[in-house]
C-alpha positions as CSV (number, residue, x, y, z in Angstrom):
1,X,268.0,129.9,30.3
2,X,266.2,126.8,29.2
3,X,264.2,124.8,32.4
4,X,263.8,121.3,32.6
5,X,261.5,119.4,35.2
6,X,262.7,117.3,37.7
7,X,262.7,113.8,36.4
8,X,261.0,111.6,39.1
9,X,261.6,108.5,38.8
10,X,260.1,106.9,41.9
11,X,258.6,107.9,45.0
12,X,257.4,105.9,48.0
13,X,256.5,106.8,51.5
14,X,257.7,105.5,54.8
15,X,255.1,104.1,57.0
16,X,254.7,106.9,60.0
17,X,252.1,107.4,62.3
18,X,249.7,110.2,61.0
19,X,249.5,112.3,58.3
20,X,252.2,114.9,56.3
21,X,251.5,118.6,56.1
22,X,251.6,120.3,52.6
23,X,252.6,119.3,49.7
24,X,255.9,121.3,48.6
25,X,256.5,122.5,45.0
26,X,259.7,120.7,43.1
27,X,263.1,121.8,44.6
28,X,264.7,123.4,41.0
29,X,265.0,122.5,37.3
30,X,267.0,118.9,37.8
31,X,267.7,118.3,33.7
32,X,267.5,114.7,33.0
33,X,269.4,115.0,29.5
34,X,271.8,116.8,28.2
35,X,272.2,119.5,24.6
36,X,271.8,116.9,21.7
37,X,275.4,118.6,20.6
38,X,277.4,117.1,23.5
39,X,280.7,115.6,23.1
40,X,283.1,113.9,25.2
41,X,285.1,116.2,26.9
42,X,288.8,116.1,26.7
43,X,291.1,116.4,29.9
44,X,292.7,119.7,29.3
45,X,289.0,121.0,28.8
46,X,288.1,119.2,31.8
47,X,291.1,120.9,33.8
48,X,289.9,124.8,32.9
49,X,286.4,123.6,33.7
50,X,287.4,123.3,37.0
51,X,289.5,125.6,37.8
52,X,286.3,127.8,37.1
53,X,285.1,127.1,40.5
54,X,287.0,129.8,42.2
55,X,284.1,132.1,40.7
56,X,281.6,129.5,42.2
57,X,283.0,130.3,45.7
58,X,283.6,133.6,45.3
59,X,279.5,133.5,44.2
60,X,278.7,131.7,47.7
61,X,281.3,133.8,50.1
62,X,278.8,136.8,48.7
63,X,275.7,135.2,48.9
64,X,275.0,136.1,45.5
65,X,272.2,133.9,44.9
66,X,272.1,134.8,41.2
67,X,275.2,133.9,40.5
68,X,275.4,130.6,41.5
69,X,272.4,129.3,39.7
70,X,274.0,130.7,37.2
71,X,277.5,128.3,37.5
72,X,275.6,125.3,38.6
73,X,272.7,122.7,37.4
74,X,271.7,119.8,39.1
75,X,272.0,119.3,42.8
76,X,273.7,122.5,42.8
77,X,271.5,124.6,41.4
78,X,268.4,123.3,43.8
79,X,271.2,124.7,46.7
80,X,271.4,128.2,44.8
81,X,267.5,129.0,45.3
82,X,265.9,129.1,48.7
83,X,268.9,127.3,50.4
84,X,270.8,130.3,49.5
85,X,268.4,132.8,49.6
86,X,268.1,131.7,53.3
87,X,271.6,132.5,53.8
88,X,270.6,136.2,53.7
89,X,268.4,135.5,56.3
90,X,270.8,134.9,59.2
91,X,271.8,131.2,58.1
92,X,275.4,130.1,57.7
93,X,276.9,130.2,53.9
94,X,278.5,126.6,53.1
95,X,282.2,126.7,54.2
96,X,283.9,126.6,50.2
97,X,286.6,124.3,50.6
98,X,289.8,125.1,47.6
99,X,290.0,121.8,46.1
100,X,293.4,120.5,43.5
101,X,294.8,117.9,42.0
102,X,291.5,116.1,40.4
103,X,291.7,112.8,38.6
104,X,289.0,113.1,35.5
105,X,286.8,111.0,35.0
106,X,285.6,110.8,31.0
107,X,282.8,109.2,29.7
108,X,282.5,108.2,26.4
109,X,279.1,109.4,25.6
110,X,280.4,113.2,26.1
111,X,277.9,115.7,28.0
112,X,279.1,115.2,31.2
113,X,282.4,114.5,33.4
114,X,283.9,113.9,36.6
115,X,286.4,114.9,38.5
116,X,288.3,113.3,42.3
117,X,289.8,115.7,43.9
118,X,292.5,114.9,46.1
119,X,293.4,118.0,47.9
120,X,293.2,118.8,50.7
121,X,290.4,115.5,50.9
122,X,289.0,113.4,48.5
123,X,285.7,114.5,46.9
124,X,284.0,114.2,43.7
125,X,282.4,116.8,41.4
126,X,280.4,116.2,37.8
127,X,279.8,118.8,35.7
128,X,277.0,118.6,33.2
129,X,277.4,120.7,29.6
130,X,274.9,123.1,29.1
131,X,273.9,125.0,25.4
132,X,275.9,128.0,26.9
133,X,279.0,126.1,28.4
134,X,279.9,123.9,31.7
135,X,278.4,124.0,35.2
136,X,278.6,122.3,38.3
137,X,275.8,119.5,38.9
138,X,277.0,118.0,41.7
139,X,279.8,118.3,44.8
140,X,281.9,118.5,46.5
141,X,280.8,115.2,47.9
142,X,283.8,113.7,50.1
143,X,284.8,110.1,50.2
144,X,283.4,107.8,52.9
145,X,285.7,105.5,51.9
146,X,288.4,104.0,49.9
147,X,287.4,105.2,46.2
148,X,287.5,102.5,43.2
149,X,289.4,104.2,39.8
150,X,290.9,107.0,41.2
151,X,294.7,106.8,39.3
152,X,294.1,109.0,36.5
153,X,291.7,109.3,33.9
154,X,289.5,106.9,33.1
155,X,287.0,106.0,30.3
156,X,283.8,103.6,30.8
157,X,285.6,100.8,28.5
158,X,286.0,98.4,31.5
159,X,283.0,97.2,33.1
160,X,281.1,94.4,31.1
161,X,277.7,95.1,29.9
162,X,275.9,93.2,32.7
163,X,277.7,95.5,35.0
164,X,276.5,98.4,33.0
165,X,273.0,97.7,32.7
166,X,272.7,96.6,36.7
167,X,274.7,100.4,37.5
168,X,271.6,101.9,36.2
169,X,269.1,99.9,38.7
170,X,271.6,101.0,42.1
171,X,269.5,104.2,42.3
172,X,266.3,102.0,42.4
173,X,267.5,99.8,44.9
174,X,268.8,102.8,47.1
175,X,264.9,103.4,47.1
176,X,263.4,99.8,47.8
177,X,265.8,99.7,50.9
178,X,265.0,102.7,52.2
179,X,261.8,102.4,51.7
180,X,262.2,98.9,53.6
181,X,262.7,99.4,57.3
182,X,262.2,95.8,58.3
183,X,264.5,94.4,55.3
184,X,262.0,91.8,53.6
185,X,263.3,93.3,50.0
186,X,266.6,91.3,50.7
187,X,268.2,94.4,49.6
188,X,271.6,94.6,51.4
189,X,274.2,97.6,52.9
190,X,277.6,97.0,54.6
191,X,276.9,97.5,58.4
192,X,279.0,100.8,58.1
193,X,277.5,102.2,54.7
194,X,276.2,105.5,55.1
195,X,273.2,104.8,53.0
196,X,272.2,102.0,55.6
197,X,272.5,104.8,58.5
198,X,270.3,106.9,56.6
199,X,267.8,103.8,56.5
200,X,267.9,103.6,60.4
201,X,267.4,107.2,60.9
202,X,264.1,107.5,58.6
203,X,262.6,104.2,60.5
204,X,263.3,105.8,63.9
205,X,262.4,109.5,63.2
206,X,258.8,109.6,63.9
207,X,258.9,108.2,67.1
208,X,261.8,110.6,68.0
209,X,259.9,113.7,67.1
210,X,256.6,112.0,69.3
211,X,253.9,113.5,70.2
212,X,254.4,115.4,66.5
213,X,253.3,113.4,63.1
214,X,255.9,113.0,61.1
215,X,255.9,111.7,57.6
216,X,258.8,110.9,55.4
217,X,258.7,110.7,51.8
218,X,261.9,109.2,49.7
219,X,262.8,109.9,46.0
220,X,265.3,109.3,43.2
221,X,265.8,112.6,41.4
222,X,266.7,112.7,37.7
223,X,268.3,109.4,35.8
224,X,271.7,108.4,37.5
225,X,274.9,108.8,35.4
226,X,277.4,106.2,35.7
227,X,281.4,105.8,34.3
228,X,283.6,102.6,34.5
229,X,286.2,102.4,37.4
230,X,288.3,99.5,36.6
231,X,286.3,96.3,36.4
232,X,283.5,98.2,38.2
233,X,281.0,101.4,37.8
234,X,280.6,104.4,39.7
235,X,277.2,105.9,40.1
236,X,276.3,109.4,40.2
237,X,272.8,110.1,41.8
238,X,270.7,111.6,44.3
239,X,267.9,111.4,46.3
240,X,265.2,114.2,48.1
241,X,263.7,113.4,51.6
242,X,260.7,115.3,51.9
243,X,259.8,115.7,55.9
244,X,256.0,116.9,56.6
245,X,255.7,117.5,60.5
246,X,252.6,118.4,62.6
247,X,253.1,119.8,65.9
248,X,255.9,121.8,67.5
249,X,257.2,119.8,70.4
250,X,260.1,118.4,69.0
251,X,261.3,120.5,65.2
252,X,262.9,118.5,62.9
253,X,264.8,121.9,62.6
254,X,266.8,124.3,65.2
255,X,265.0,128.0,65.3
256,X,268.0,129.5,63.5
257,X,266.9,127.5,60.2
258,X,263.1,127.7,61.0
259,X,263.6,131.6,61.1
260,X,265.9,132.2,57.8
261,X,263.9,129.7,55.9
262,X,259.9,130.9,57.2
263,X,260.9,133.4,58.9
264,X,258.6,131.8,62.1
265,X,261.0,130.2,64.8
266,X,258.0,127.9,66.0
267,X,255.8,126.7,63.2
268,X,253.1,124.5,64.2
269,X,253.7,122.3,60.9
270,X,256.3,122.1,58.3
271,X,257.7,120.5,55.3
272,X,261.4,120.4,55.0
273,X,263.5,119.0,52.1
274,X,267.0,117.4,52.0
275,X,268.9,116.3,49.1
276,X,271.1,113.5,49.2
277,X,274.0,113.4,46.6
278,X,275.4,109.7,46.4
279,X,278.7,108.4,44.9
280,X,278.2,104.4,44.5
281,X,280.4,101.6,43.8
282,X,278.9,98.6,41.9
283,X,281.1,95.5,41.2
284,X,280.8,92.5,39.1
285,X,279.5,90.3,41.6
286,X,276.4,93.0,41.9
287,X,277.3,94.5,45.3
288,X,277.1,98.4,46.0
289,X,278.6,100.0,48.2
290,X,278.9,103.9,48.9
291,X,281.6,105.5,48.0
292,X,281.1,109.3,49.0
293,X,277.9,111.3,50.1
294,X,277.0,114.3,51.4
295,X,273.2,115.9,52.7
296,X,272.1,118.9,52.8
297,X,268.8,121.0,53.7
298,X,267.5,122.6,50.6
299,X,264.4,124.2,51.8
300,X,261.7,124.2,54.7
301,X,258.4,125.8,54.5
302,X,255.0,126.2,56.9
């Protein structure tokens, strides 16, 4: 199986008192491109493509590690290596929701799709083409909110080209704002945006976990992928928070994940790694908002 590196395209540190512990290896493969043959999808492709997650959660009920890096790529795949393997270490296997009734989602530059589905809640799903067929990259990642372009099908036609060229920045200026505790970017959230919660836990963190060290480290993974949604674009991306703690007072983490992920319940330093899978809205006037987003913990080490 071909393996990519993770494409990193930025990385900056919040300012914390003291200093991280070590530095953790990449989190999985994260391919930044896709097979030179790709093609746009069509929707009846698109349909058998996902009804092909049943195997996916049959994969996870089992905690059959193997098989689910074998179904997924992405954010997914990261998920299917130690966040998996910790799962046969005592830690809970992600609940594998049945989801119907998904909208599509098509691009025009083919190698990649997504899919809204309704039932029984809205989330999104993309699915990246690999050289030996289609696999999950990404979701589910449920709605925070109203979604834009969810009535059927739709192509990235719509958005003007100023739209489509700032769509590609949104990742970039996820980064500069949280990256920005005391907002002098001018970088702006809606007061309930999920992404601006995220901002206000990272700034308060350190002093929660006091008299630890904490550190927190913020970056985009891979290049975003974005698709027209009416007279706006939707952006696909994620990000990785990479904690390094010194001290045991106050663990970022509860004993039951210290244990299936180290195997020590009370490290006296750790690193841990979340992944953050965003779903953003960008309209013509150039304001984002977040339209979905889920986090999980991908790995934690000594």
């Amino acid at each position: 199986m071909p393996r990519q590196l993770i494409a990193l395209l930025a990385g900056l540190s919040m300012a914390t008192a003291g200093c991280g512990g070590t530095n953790l290896p990449p989190a999985a493969d994260l391919p930044s491109r896709t097979p030179s043959t790709a093609q746009r999808i069509d929707e009846a492709t698109a349909a058998r493509t996902f009804a092909s997650l049943a195997g996916l959660d049959q994969a996870w009920r089992e905690r059959d590690c193997a098989a689910v890096v074998i179904a997924t790529t992405w954010v997914e795949k990261t998920l299917g290596g130690r966040a998996c393997a910790a799962t046969r270490n005592g830690r809970p296997a992600p609940v594998r929701t049945t989801y119907s009734k998904p909208a599509f989602l098509l691009p025009e530059e083919g190698g990649w799709f997504a899919a809204l589905a309704t039932e029984p809640e809205p989330a999104y799903f993309v699915f990246v083409q690999a050289r030996d067929g289609w696999r999950l990259g990404f979701g589910p990642v449920p709605l925070t909110g109203d979604p834009p372009g969810s009535g059927g099908s739709t192509s990235g036609g719509g958005p003007d080209p100023v739209t489509v060229r700032r769509a590609r920045l949104v990742p970039q200026r996820h980064l500069t704002y949280l990256t920005d505790p005391a907002g002098l970017s001018g970088v702006r959230f809606p007061d309930a945006d999920p992404v601006r919660k995220l901002r206000d836990e990272l700034a308060a963190e350190p002093g929660r976990v006091r008299p630890d060290r904490l550190t927190v480290d913020v970056e985009l993974l891979d290049v975003p992928r974005t698709i027209g949604a009416g007279a706006a674009m939707l952006v696909f991306h994620t990000l990785r928070l990479t904690f390094h703690q010194r001290g045991d007072a106050h663990p970022r983490y509860g004993k039951a994940d210290l244990r299936a992920f180290t195997g020590k319940s009370e490290p006296d330093r750790l690193t841990g790694v979340e992944i953050v899978s965003l779903v953003s809205e960008l309209t013509p006037d150039n304001k984002v908002r977040t339209v979905a987003s889920r986090r999980d913990l991908a790995d934690v080490r000594p």
